[in-house]
C-alpha positions as CSV (number, residue, x, y, z in Angstrom):
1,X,-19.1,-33.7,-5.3
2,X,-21.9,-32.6,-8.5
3,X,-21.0,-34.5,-11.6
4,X,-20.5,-31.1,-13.1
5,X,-17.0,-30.7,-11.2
6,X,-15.8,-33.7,-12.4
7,X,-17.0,-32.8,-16.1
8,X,-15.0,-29.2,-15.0
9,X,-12.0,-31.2,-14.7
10,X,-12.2,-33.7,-17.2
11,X,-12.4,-30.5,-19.6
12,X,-9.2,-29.2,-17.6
13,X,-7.6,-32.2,-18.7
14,X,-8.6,-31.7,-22.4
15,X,-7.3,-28.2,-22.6
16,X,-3.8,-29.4,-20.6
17,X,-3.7,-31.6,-23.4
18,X,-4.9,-29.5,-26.4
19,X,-1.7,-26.9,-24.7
20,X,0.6,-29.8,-25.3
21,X,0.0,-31.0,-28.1
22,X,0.0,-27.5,-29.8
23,X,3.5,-27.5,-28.4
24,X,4.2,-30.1,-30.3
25,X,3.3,-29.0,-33.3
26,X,4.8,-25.6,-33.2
27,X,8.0,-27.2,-32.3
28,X,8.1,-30.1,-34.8
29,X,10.8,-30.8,-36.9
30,X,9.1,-31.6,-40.1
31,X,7.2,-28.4,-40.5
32,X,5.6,-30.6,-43.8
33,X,4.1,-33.2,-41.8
34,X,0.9,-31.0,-41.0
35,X,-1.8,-32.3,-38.6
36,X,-5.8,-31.5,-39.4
37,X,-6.5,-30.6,-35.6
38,X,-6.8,-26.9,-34.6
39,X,-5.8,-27.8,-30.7
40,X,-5.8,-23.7,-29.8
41,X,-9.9,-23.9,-31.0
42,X,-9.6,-27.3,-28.9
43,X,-7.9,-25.7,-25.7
44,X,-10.3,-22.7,-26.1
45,X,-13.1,-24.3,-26.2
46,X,-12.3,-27.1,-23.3
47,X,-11.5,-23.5,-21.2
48,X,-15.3,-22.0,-22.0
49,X,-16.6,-25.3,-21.5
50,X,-14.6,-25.1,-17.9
51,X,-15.8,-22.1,-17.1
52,X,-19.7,-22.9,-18.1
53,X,-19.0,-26.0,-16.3
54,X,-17.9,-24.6,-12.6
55,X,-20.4,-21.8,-12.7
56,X,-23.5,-24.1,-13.5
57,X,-21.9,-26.4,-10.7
58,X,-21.4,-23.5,-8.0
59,X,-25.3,-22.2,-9.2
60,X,-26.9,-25.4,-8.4
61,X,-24.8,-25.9,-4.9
């Protein structure tokens, strides 16, 4: 299996997280205990680097 599938779903496993951890925040119970990560820009980017990631990875099969 090309390193870039595992790279693919490594990234999955960053935006699963980035999902859950936005969760987290919307739901929190101090809404003044802010965080300084964006994790939608996270998941969103872990998805286009995902994307980029399978289709370089099915190109060079």
């Amino acid at each position: 299996m090309p390193a870039m599938f595992w790279a693919a779903g490594a990234s999955v496993l960053l935006a699963l997280a980035a999902a859950f951890a936005d969760r987290r925040r919307r739901l929190r119970v101090d809404p003044d205990r802010v965080g300084f990560v964006d994790w939608r820009t996270v998941q969103m980017a872990a998805l286009l680097a995902t994307i980029l990631l399978v289709s370089i990875g099915l190109h060079t099969q």
